[in-house]
PAGUDO-590576 format. One line per 2 residues: number of its first residue (from 0); their letters; for each residue x, y, z of C-alpha. Coordinates in nm, 4 decimals, always signed. Each point is the difference from the previous one (the first is absolute). Example, Ala and Ser with C-alpha at 12.3 -4.5 7.8 and 13.67 -1.06 7.14 Angstrom:
# PAGUDO-590576
0 = as = +1.2300,-0.4500,+0.7800 | +0.1370,+0.3440,-0.0660
# end
This chain:
# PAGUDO-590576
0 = xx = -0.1060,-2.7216,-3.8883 | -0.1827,+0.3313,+0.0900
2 = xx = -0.3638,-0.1953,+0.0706 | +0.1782,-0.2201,+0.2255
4 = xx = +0.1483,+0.2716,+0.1828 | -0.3312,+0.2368,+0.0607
6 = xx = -0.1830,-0.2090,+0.2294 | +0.3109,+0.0594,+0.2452
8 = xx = +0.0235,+0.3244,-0.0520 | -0.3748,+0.0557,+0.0527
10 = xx = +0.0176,-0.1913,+0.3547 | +0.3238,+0.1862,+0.1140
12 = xx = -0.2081,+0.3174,-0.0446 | -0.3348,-0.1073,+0.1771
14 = xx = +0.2778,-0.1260,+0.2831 | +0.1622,+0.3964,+0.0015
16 = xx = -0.2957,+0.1285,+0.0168 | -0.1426,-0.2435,+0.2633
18 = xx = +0.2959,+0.1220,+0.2329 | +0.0269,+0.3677,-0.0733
20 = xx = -0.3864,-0.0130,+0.1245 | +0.1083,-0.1915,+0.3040
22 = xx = +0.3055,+0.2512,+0.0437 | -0.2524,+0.2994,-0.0259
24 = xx = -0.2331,-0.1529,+0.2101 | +0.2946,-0.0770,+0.2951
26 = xx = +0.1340,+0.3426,-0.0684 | -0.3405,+0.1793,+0.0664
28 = xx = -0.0854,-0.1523,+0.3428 | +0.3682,+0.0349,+0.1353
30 = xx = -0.0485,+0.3928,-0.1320 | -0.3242,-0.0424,+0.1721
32 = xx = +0.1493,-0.1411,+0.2996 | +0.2919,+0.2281,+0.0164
34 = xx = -0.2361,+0.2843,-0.0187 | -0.2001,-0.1031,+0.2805
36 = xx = +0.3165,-0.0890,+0.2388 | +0.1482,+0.4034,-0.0995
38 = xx = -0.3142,+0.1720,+0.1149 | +0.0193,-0.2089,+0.3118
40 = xx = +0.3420,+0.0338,+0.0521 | -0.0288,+0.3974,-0.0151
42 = xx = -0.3151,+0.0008,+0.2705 | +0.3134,-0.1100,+0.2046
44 = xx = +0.2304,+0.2521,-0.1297 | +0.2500,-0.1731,-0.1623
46 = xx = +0.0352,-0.0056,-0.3423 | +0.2224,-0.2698,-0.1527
48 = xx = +0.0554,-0.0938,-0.3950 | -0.1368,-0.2806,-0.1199
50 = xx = +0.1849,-0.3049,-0.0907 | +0.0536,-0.0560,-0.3472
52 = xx = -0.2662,+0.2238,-0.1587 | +0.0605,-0.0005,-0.3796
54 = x = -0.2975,+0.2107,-0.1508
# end
């Protein structure tokens, strides 16, 4: 029946949008971190891309 399904559904989503927060959260400090490890990298003079930088 549709009741029996909506309590699933309703977890599934607060799960999604548990982990998308995690993901945005993990994403921000390695952009944070990244950014920090480029501006030292070019006070040496070399000027390398990041690894895997997706945004």
């Amino acid at each position: 029946s549709v009741l029996g399904e909506q309590p699933e559904i309703i977890h599934n989503r607060s799960v999604f949008m548990r982990s998308t927060l995690t993901i945005d959260a993990e994403c921000s400090a390695s952009v944070f971190g990244l950014k920090n490890k480029t501006s030292q990298l070019n006070l040496i003079g070399s000027n390398p891309t990041p690894p895997n930088v997706n945004r």
